[in-house]
C-alpha positions, 0 to 999 in steps of 0.5 A: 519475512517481509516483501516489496510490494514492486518485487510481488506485482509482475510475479506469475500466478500458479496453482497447485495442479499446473506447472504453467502460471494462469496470471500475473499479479497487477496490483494488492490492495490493501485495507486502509483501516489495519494494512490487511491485504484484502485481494491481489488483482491478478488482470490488466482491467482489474476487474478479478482478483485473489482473496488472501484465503486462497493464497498458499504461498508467496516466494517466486510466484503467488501459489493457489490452490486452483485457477478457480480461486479468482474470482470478481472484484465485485465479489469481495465487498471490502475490495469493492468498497476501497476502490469505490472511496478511492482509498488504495494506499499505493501511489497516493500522496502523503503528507504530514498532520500538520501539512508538508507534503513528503511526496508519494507512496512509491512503494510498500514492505508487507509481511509474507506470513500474515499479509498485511502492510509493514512500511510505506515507502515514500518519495517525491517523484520527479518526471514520473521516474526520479525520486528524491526525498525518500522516506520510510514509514511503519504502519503505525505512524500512518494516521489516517488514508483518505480519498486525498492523502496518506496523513503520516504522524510529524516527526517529534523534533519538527513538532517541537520546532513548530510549537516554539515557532508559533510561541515565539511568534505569539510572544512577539507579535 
């Protein structure tokens, strides 16, 4: 079952022996290498977060076994390691291989059984709240997430457009 990224953050945080949530979730953070989710940040600073081992569920609100299961971004190796090369996929700009921007991630699908990435959502923001352009990446169209960008494949037809572009360019000049 696939989930929106936007409909999880906001989501509260219980355990398995209360009724009443501990958290609320702040952020995911994914591996830029596969799409795994790696932790759920689960405070404002974040600074404490949920291993995806420790999750039960995921439909209404994020189900833990106890509150202990949070522990410290510092804790988690991986987690410490994308925030430190800035490589967290959600709100990074996107572009393609041959360069054109095609705006942000907005948004993402991830996979509720496994918890890893399925789609990026992207669009081009307008004053921080209008989006337009909006497009739809699966994951394995995602080449490669570096400090700067996401770099998406091209699309085949613009591919081709461009290379006849350039041979008639060459066969010209």
């Amino acid at each position: 079952m696939e989930m929106l990224y936007s409909k999880i953050v906001g989501m509260p945080v219980f355990s398995a022996d209360s009724v009443r949530p501990h958290f609320s979730v702040q952020d995911i953070v994914f591996d830029p290498d596969n799409g795994k989710v790696i932790g759920i940040l689960v405070d404002r600073r974040g600074q404490n977060l949920i291993a995806p081992m420790d999750i039960i569920s995921i439909k209404h609100g994020v189900l833990i076994s106890s509150a202990n299961d949070v522990v410290g971004v510092d804790d988690v190796l991986r987690v410490k390691e994308v925030f430190d090369d800035g490589r967290n996929i959600i709100g990074k700009k996107v572009k393609t291989e041959s360069g054109d921007s095609l705006g942000k991630v907005v948004d993402a699908s991830i996979d509720g059984l496994g918890l890893s990435l399925v789609k990026i959502h992207t669009a081009k923001v307008v004053l921080g709240m209008v989006h337009h352009d909006s497009r739809i990446f699966p994951m394995k169209s995602i080449v490669e997430v570096n400090e700067s960008f996401v770099v998406v494949q091209d699309d085949d037809g613009k591919v081709a457009e461009k290379e006849k572009k350039a041979e008639t360019a060459a066969a010209t000049g």
